[in-house]
C-alpha positions in Angstrom: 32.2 285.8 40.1 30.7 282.4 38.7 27.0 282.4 41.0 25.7 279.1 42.2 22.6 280.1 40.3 22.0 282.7 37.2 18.1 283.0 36.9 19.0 286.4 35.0 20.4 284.0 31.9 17.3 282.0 32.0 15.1 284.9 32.3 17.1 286.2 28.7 15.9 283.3 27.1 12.0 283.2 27.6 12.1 287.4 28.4 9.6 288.0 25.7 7.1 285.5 26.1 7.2 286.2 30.0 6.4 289.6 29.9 4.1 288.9 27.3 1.6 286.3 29.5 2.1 288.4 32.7 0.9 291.8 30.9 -2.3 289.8 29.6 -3.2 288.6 33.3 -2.8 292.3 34.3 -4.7 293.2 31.6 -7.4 290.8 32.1 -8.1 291.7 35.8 -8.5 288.1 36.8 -5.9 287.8 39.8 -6.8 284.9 41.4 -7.5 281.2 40.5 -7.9 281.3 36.7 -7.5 280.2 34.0 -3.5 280.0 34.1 -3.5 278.1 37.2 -6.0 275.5 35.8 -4.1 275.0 32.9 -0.8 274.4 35.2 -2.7 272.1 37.3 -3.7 269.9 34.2 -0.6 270.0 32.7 1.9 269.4 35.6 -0.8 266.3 36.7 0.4 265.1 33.4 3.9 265.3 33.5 4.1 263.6 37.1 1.7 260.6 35.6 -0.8 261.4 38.7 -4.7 262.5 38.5 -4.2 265.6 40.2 -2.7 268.8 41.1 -3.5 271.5 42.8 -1.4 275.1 43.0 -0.8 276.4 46.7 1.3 279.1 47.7 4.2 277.7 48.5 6.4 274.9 48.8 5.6 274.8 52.6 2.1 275.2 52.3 1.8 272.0 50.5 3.4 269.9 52.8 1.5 271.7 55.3 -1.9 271.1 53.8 -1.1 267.7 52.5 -0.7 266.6 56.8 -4.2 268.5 57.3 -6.2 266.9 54.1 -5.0 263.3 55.7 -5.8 264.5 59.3 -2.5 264.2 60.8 -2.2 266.4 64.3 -1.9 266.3 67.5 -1.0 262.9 69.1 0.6 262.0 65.8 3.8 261.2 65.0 5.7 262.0 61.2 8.8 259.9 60.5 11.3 262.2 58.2 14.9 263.0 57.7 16.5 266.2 59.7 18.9 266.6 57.0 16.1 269.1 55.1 15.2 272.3 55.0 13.4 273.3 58.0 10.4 274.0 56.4 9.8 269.8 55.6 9.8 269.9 59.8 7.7 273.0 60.4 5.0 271.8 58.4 5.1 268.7 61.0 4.6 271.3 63.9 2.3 273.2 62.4 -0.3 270.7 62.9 0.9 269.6 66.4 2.4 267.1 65.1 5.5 265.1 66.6 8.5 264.8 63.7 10.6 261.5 64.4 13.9 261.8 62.6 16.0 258.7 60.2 19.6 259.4 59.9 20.3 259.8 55.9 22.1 257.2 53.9 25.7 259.1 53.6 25.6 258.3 49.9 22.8 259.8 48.9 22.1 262.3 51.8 18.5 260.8 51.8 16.6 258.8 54.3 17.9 255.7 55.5 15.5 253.3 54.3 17.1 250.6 56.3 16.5 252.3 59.4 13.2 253.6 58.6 10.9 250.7 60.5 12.7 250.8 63.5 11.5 254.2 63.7 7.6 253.3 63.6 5.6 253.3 66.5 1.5 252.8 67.2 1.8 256.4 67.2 3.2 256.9 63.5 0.8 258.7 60.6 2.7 259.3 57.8 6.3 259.1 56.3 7.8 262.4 54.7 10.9 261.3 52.5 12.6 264.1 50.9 14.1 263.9 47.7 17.2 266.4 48.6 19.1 267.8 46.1 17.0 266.2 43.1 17.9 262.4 44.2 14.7 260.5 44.8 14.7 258.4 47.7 14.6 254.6 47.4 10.7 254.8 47.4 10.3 250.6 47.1 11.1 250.1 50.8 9.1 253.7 51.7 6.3 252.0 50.0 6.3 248.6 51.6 7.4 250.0 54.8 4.1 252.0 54.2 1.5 249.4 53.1 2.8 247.2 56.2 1.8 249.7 59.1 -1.3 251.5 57.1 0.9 254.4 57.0 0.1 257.4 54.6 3.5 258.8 52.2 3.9 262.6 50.9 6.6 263.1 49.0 8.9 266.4 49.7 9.4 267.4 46.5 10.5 270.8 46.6 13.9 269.9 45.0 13.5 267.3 42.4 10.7 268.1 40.0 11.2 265.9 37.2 13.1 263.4 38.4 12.5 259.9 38.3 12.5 256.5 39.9 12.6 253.1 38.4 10.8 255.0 35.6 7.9 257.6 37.6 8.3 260.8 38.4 8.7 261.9 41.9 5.4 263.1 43.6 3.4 259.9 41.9 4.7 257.0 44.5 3.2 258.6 47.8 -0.6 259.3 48.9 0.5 262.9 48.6 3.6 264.6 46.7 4.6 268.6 47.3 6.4 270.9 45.1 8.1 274.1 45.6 8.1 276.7 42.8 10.7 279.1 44.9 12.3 280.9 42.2 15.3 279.3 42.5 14.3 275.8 42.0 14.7 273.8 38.9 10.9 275.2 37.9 11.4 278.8 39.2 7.9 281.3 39.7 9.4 285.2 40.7 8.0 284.6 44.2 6.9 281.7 46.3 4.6 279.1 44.4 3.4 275.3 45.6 1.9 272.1 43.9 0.3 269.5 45.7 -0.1 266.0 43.7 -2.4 262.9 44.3 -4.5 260.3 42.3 -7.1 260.5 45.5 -9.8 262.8 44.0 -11.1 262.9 47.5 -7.9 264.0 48.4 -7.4 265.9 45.7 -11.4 267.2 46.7 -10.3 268.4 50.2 -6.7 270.4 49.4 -9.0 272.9 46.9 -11.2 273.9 50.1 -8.2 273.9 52.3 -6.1 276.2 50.3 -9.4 278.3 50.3 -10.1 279.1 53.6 -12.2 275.8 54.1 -14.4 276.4 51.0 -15.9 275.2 48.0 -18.8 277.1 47.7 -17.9 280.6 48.1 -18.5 282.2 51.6 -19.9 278.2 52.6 -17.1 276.9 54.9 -17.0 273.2 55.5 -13.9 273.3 58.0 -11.0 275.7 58.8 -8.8 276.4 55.5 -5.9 279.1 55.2 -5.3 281.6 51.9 -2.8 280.0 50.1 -3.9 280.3 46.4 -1.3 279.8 43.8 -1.5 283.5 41.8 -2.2 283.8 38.3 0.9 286.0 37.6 3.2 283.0 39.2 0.9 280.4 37.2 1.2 282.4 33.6 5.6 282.5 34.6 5.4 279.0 35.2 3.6 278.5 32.2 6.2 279.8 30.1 9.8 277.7 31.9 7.0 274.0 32.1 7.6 273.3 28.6 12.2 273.4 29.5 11.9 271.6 32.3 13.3 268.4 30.5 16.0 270.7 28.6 17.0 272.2 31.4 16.8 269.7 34.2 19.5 267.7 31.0 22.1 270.4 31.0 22.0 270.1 35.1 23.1 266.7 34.3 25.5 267.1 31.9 27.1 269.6 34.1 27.0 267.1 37.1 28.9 264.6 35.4 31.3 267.4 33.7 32.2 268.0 37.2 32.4 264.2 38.0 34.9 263.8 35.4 36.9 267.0 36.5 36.7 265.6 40.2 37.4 261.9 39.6 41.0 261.5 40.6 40.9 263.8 44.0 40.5 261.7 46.7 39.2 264.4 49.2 36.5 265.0 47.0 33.5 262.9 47.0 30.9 263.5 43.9 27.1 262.8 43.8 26.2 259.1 44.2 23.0 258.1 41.9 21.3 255.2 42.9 20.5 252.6 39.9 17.0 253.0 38.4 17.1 256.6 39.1 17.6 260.4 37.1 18.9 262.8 39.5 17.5 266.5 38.6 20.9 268.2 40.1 18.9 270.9 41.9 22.7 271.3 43.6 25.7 269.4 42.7 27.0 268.8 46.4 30.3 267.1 47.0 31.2 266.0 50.4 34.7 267.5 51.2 37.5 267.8 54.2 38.1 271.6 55.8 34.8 272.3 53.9 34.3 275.7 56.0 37.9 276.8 54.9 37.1 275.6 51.1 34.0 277.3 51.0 35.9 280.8 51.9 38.6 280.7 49.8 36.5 280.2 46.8 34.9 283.3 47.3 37.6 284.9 47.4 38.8 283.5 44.1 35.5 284.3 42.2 33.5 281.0 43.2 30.3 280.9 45.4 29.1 277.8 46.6 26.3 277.4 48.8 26.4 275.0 52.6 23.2 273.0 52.6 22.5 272.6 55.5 25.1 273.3 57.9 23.1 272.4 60.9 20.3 269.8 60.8 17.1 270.2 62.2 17.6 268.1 65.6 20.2 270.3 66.6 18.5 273.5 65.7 17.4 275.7 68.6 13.7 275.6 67.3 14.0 271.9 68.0 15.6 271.6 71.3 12.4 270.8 73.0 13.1 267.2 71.3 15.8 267.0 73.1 18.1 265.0 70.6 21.8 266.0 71.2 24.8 265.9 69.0 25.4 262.1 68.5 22.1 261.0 67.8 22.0 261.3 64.1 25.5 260.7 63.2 25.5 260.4 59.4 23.0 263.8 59.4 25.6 265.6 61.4 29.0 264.5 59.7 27.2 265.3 56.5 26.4 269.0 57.5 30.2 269.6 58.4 31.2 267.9 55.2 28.9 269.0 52.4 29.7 271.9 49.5 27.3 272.5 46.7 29.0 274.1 43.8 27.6 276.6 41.1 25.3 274.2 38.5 22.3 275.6 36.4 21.5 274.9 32.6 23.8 277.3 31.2 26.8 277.4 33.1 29.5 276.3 30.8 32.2 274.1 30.5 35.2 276.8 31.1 33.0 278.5 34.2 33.2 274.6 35.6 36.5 274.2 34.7 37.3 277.7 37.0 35.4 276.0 39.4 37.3 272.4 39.5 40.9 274.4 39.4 39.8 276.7 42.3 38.6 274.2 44.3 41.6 271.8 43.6 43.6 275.0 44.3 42.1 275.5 47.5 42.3 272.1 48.8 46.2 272.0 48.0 46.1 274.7 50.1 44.6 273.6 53.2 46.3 270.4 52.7 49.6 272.1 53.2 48.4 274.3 56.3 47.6 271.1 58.0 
């Protein structure tokens, strides 16, 4: 079977020095917020070009905590895309929020940026453009749209750390950018991990006493926080992969346009578009595809996972029906979640394991072809 992921190869590689750093923060007996997260937060507010970061405890918490540290809540509304992982939305409810949804560019499967003034109103806070599958958005219009209504911008980040627009890394354009360290991003923890991003030290200020129950002074509590401390154990794993981020998020590449170039002369199979001044980051290679349901089965059966993301987008989940937002209304957002297949990509898949890919696939499709 040829996984959509192997975090046991990359674990192989950096084995040693992993077990190494985690057994000294056992050893040490300082758990919590030391000196492994500090030198994560330094080091990953270099790599992004921004003044700050600050670890949370998950991907969700940040974009959670980001909407509370700019005061976004009830009576507010959050313009995003619903084709996104649910948790981009719940953070919206959370804080009483009201998400207002762009249908995605069907190229890039990111926020329309062409539709995205239409959807302002007097009532608008923030914009939340996600960069899915480690595409950045177009983040020149987000911007302008932005600085035109006194609007505030965090970045969902959770799948494209690394990757860059017009030269910056994603997480450095918005007032706010969150990460997700899920372990089976492109910068992995073994649990749930967050980063929050901002070159506001007043934001930056007001995240560390959120994340801490509302405190910087300990047992002093300016405001109502939550406990979502990025842990030193996570912190000292992430320590170790940081400095083959670059390598890796590379070989994702490579492998994307491998499989571009196995791909390019079958019509029913649509590849990744980049846009021009960007690097993609590959979290998934998704193709869009015809009978993708019946696709996606028959490569398991032959050896191949892929992975559906998402096959239902937010509007039409049941958690969102008090929107009210039926089928139709985001058009692009729901022909995409019918069409899309991600296939197996991570840095050390190899060229033969992607050629058994392409010929099951092509295999597959010949197949379904002939049934209809």
């Amino acid at each position: 079977m040829i996984p959509i992921l192997d975090l046991q190869q990359q674990y192989e590689q950096i084995k040693e020095q992993v077990e190494k750093e985690v057994l000294k923060v056992l050893s040490s007996g300082k758990y919590i917020l030391g000196e492994n997260v500090n030198k994560l937060e330094t080091d990953f507010a270099n790599y992004c070009g921004v003044k700050r970061a600050v670890g949370v405890a998950s991907g969700t918490d940040a974009i959670y905590i980001a909407l509370k540290a700019l005061d976004i809540g009830p009576g507010d509304e959050v313009i995003t895309t619903s084709f996104t992982f649910i948790a981009t939305v719940e953070a919206i409810s959370y804080v009483g929020a009201k998400p207002v949804f762009v249908d995605i560019d069907p190229n890039t499967y990111n926020l329309d940026v062409r539709e995205l003034e239409k959807k302002i109103t007097p009532k608008t806070k923030a914009i939340i453009p996600v960069h899915l599958y480690g595409q950045p958005v177009d983040m020149s219009p987000v911007i302008e749209a932005a600085k035109k209504y006194d609007l505030f911008v965090i970045e969902d980040c959770a799948q494209s750390v690394g990757a860059s627009y017009k030269g910056k890394k994603t997480g450095s354009f918005g007032d706010i950018g969150c990460f997700s360290f899920f372990p089976t991003k492109n910068l992995g923890a073994a649990g749930d991990g967050g980063m929050i991003t901002t070159n506001s030290n007043y934001i930056a200020d007001r995240i560390l006493s959120l994340r801490n129950h509302g405190s910087h002074i300990r047992y002093y509590h300016t405001e109502v926080g939550l406990n979502s401390r990025l842990d030193e154990i996570q912190a000292a794993v992430l320590n170790v992969k940081f400095p083959h981020l670059d390598r890796w998020n590379s070989k994702r590449r490579e492998a994307a346009y491998f499989y571009n170039e196995l791909f390019k002369d079958v019509k029913e199979i649509i590849t990744p578009k980049e846009l021009d001044n960007t690097e993609c980051v590959y979290h998934q290679y998704t193709i869009k595809t015809i009978e993708r349901d019946k696709l996606f089965n028959i490569l398991k059966e032959n050896g191949v996972m892929s992975m559906i993301y998402y096959p239902v987008p937010v509007h039409l989940q049941e958690a969102y029906a008090g929107l009210s937002l039926m089928e139709g209304s985001l058009p692009n957002s729901e022909q995409a979640a019918k069409n899309v297949l991600s296939l197996p990509i991570f840095p050390e898949i190899t060229r033969d394991q992607q050629r058994k890919v392409a010929d099951e696939l092509i295999k597959a499709l010949n197949q379904v072809l002939v049934r209809s």
